[in-house]
C-alpha positions in Angstrom: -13.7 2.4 -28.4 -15.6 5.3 -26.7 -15.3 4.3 -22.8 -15.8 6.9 -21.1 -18.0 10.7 -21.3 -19.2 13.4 -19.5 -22.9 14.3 -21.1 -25.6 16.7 -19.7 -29.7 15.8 -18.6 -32.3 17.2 -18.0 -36.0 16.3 -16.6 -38.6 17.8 -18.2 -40.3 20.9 -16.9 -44.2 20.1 -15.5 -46.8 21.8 -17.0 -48.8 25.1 -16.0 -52.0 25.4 -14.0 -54.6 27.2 -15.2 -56.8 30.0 -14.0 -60.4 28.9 -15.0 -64.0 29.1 -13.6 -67.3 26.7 -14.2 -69.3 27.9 -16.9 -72.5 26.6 -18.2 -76.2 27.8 -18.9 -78.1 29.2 -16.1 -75.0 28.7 -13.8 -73.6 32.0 -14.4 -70.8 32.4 -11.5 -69.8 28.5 -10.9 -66.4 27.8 -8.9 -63.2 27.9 -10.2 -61.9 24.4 -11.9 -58.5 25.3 -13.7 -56.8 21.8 -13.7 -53.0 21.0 -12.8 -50.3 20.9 -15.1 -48.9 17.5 -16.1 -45.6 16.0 -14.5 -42.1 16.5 -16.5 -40.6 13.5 -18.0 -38.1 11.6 -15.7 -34.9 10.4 -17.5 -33.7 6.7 -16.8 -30.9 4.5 -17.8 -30.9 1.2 -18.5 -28.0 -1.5 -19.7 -28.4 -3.4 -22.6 -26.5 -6.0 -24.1 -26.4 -5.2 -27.8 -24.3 -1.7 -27.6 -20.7 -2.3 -26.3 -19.4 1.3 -26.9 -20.4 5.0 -25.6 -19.7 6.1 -29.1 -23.4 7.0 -29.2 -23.1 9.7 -27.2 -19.6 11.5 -28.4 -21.6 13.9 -30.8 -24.8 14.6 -29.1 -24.1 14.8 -25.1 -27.3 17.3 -24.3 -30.7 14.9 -23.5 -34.1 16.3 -22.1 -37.1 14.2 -21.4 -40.4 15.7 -22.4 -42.3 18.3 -20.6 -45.7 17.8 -19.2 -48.8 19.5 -20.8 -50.7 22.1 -19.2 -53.9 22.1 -17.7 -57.3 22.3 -18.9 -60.6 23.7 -17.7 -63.3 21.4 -15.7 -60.7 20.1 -13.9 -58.5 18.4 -16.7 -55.1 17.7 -15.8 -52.4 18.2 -18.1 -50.6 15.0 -19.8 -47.4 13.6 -17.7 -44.2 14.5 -20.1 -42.8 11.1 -21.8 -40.3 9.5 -20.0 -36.2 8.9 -21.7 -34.6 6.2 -21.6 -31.1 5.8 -22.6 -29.0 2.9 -23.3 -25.5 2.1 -22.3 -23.5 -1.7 -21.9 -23.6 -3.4 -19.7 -20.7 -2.6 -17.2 -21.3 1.4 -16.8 -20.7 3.0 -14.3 -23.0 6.4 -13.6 -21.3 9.5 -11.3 -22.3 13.3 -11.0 -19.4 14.7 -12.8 -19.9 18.1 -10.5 -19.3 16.4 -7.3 -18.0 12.7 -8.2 -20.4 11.1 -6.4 -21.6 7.7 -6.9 -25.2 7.4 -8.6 -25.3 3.9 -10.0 -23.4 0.6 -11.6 -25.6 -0.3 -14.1 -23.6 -3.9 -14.2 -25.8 -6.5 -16.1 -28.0 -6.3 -18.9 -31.6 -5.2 -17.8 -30.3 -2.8 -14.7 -32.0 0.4 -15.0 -31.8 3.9 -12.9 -33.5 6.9 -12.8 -31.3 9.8 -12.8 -33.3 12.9 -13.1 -36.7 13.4 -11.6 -39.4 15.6 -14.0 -40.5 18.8 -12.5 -43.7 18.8 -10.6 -46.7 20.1 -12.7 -48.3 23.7 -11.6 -51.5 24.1 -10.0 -54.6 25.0 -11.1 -56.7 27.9 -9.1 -59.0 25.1 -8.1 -56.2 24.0 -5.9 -56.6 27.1 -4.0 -59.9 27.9 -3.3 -60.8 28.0 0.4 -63.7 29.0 2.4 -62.2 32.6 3.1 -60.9 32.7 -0.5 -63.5 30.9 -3.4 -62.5 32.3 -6.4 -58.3 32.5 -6.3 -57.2 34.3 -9.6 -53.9 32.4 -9.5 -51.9 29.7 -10.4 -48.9 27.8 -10.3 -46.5 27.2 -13.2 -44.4 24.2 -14.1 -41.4 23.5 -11.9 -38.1 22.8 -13.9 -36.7 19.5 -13.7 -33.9 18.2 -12.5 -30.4 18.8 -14.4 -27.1 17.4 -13.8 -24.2 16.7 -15.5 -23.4 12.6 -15.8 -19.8 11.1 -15.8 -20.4 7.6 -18.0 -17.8 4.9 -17.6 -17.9 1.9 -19.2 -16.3 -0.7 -16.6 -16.1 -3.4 -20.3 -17.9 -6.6 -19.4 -16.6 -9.2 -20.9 -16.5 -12.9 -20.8 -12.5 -13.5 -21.1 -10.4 -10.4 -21.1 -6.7 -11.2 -22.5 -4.0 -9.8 -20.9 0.2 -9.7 -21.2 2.4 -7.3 -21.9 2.7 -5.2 -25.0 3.1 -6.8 -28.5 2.3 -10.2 -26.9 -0.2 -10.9 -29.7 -3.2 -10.2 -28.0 -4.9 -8.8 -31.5 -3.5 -10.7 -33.5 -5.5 -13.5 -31.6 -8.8 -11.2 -31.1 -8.9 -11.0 -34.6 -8.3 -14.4 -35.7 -11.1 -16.1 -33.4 -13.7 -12.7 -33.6 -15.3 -10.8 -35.3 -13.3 -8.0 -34.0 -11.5 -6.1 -36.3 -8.3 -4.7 -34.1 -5.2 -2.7 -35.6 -2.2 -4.9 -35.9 1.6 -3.9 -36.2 4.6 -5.4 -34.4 5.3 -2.7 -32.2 4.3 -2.3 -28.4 0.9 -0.2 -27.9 -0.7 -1.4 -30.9 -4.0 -1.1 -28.8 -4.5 2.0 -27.4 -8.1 1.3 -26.4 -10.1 -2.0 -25.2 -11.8 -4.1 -28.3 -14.3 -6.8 -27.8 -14.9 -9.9 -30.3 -17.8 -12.4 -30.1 -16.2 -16.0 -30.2 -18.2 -18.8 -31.2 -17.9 -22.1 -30.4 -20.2 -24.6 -31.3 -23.8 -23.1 -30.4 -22.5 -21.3 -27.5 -20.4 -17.9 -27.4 -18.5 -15.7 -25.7 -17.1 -12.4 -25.7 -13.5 -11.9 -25.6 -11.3 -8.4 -24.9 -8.3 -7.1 -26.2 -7.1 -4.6 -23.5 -4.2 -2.5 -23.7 -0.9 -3.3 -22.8 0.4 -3.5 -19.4 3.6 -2.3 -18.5 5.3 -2.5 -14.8 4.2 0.9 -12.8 0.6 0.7 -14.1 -1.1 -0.1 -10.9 0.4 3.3 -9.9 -1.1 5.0 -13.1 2.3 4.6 -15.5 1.9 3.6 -19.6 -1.8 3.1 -19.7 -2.3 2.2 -16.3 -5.5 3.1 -15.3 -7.4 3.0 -18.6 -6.4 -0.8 -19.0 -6.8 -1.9 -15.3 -10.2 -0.8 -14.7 -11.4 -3.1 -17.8 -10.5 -6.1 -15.6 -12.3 -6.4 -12.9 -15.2 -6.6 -14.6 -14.1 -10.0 -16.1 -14.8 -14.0 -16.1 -12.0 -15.2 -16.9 -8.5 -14.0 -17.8 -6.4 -15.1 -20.5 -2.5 -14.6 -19.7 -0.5 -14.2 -23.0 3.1 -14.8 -22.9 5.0 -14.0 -26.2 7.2 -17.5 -26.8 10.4 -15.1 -28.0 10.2 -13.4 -24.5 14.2 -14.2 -23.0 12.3 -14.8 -19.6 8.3 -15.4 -19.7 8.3 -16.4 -16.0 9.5 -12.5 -15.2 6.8 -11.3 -17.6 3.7 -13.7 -16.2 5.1 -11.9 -12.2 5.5 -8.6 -13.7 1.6 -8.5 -15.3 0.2 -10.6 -12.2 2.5 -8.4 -9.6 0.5 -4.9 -11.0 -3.0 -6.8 -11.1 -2.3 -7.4 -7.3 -1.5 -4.2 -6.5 -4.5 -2.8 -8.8 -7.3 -5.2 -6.8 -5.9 -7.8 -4.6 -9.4 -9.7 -6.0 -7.8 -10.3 -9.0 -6.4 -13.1 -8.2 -9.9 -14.6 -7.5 -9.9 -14.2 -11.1 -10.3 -17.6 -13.6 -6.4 -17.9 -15.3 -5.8 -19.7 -18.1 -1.8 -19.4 -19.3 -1.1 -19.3 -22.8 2.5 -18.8 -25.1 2.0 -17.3 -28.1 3.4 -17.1 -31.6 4.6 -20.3 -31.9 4.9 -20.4 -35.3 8.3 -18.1 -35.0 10.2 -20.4 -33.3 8.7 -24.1 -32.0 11.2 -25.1 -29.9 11.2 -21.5 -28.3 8.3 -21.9 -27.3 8.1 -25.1 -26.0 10.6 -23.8 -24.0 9.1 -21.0 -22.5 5.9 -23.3 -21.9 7.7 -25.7 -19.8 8.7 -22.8 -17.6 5.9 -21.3 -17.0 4.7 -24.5 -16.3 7.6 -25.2 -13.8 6.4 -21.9 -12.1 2.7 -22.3 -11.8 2.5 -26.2 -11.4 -0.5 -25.9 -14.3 -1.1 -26.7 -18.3 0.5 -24.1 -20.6 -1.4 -24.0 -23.9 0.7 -23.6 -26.9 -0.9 -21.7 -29.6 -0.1 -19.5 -33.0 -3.4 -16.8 -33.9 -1.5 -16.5 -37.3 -1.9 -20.5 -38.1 -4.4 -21.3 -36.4 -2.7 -23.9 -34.1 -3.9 -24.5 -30.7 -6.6 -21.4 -31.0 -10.0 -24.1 -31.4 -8.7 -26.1 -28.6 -8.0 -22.9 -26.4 -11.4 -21.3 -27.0 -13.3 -24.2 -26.3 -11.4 -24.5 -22.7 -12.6 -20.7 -22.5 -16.1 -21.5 -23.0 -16.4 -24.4 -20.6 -14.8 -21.7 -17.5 -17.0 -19.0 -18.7 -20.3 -21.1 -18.2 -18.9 -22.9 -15.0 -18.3 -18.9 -13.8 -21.7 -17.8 -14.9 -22.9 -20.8 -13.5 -21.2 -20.5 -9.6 -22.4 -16.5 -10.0 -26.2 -16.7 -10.2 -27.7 -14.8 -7.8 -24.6 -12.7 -6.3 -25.0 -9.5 -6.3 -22.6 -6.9 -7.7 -20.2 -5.2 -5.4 -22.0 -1.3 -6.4 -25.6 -2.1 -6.9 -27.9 0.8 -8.8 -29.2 3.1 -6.4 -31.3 6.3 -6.6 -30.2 9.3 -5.9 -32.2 10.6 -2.5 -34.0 13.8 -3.3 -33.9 15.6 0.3 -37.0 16.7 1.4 -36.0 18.5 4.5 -38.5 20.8 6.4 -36.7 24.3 6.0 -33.2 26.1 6.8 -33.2 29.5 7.4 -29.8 31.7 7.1 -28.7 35.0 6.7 -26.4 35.9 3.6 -25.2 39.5 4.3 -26.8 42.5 5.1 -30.4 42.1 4.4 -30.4 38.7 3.1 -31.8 35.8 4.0 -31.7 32.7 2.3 -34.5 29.8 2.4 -33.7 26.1 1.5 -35.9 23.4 2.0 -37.3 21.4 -1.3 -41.4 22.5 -0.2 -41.0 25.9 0.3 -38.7 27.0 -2.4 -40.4 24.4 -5.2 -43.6 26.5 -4.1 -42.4 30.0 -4.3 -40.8 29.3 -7.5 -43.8 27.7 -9.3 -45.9 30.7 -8.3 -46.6 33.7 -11.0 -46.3 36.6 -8.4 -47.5 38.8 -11.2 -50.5 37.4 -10.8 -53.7 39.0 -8.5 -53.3 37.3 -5.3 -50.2 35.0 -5.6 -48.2 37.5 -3.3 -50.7 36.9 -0.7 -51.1 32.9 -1.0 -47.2 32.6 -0.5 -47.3 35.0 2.7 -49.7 32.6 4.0 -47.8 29.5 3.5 -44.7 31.0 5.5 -46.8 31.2 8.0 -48.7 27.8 7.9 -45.0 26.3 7.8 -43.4 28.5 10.1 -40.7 30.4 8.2 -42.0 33.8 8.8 -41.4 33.0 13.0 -38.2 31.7 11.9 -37.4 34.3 9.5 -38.1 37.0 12.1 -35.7 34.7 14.9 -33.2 35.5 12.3 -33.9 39.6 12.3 -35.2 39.7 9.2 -36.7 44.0 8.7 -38.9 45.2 6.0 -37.5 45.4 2.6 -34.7 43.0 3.4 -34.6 40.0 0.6 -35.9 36.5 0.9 -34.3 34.2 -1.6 -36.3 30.7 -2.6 -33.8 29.2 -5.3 -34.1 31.4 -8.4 -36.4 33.6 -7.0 -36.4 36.7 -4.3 -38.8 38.5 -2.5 -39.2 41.4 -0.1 -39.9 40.9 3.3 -43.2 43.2 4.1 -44.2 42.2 8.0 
């Protein structure tokens, strides 16, 4: 099972403005009325509860939303680009793979996120037209959208997760209650990655995990460490397997429960029900080991064999009833990450020199402006020198020593000073 990916997104890019004047019978020099380009497509995600893997994603790992459609004469304004959504299960967890930060936990079905804003559709030459200036021969283009490269983890959420050390017959059960087709051999790290089965019982159901083998040193990142403990949080209840041949089950149930504490203290909050398997190898062995455990924890200790069917109706129905007691006690809690969007700054402006004769703008206004304008364009040159001065980066620039023919830089694009 796919659990975890690194894929790339993109907004889409916003549509062009267009250069356009009124035309129409015995109106023979109307006003310019070039519309504005359309918005670019925003990407979202959104958890659903019918995909349980990432596997979606392993051979195409490059999505763009739509871009917006240009703009029209007599004011039209281009169409906004369609937004994307994408789907992940429930229980993924969203970072920028760049930086590792945090963007969203998208931890029940329904949660959605938006991820990457479209680019901001260009002006039309209407947009410009001013008393001083009532025919501007210029227009903006589409700004790009957002890109960034996504770090998808899927956190598996799952009703019961079953957990013990290797070979303790974890899928032997998963597959003899499930649906869940899991690879079986009798030899430790059978499961190298988590599988989920549906479990029905009665008219209810549940899904149960088969997560990898613990071994002691996990919680510190030995044997499969990290890939199996992460899995666990995210679960109702846990089902503790303890293999009835095992010479001393109480140091296996410590050992497991010892690395889960050291993982997430939390864990122990964690729903427990104890379990000895494969007691069709040996019945009195395993009574044995049951009365243990049961010495230790001062709690039942089911008895079951996956391979005969003993003890496994009985078991899952005891599942069910702690699964909807703990989606029951949970309604309304909120998770401990909640989805958030990711801020766009909107600061006013930096200035900073960057070497000889360099000076480097930041600020979202003034270098989304510069770059959506088509300086090839009669008059473009001139609208720009005007906005550094409405906003006050020429004074700044000029604080900072800028001369003529040093470099402004705007993002992608640069420009020569000319005071």
């Amino acid at each position: 099972m796919l659990d975890a990916i690194t894929i790339h997104i993109s907004g889409g890019t916003g549509g062009n403005g267009v250069v356009s004047y009124h035309r129409e019978k015995f109106v023979p020099q109307g006003g310019p009325d070039g519309g504005d380009g359309g918005r670019g497509g925003r990407v979202f995600f959104r958890a659903v509860d019918d995909v349980y893997t990432l596997e979606q994603y392993r051979s195409k790992k490059k999505f763009r939303a739509a871009n917006g459609g240009n703009g029209g004469t007599n004011l039209r304004t281009g169409a906004h680009g369609e937004d994307l959504y994408l789907t992940v299960p429930a229980g993924t967890v969203l970072h920028d793979a760049e930086t590792g930060d945090f963007i969203a936990d998208l931890a029940k079905p329904g949660d959605e996120v938006l991820v990457a804003h479209g680019g901001r559709g260009g002006w039309g030459n209407k947009r410009f037209a001013t008393p001083t200036n009532k025919t501007p021969s210029f227009s903006q283009k589409g700004h790009e959208g957002e890109e960034l490269d996504l770090r998808l983890e899927l956190r598996l959420l799952a009703d019961v997760g079953i957990i013990g050390l290797p070979n303790a017959g974890k899928s032997t059960l998963l597959a003899n209650v499930s649906n869940a087709k899991p690879k079986i051999a009798n030899y430790p790290f059978t499961t190298l990655e988590p599988m989920l089965g549906v479990v029905n019982v009665a008219y209810d159901r549940f899904t149960l995990a088969d997560l990898p083998g613990l071994v002691e040193g996990a919680s510190e990142g030995y044997g499969l460490g990290f890939e199996f403990l992460k899995h666990i949080r995210r679960c109702r209840v846990l089902l503790h397997l303890i293999d009835s041949s095992s010479p001393d089950p109480v140091t296996d149930f410590e050992l497991i429960e010892g690395e889960l504490r050291a993982y997430d203290p939390k864990l122990d909050e964690v729903v427990r029900v104890v379990a000895v398997s494969k007691a069709d190898l040996d019945p009195a062995a395993a009574e044995e080991s049951a009365n243990k455990l049961v010495a230790h924890l001062g709690q039942p200790v089911r008895i079951i064999s996956a391979d005969e069917g003993t003890g496994t109706t009985e078991l899952m129905t005891e599942l069910m009833a702690l699964v909807n007691a703990e989606k029951a006690r949970t309604v309304g809690e909120e998770p401990d990450e909640i989805p958030v969007l990711r801020p766009q700054s909107r600061e006013r402006f930096n200035v900073r020199k960057e070497g000889e004769g360099r000076f480097v703008i930041e600020g979202y206004r003034p270098v989304s402006f510069v770059e959506m304008m088509d300086t090839e364009m009669a008059g473009a040159r001139d609208e720009i020198d005007r906005r550094l001065d409405r906003w006050g980066i020429s004074r700044a620039l000029r604080r900072e020593g800028i001369q003529r023919g040093d470099t402004m830089v705007f993002g992608e694009v640069e420009l020569k000073w000319d005071d």
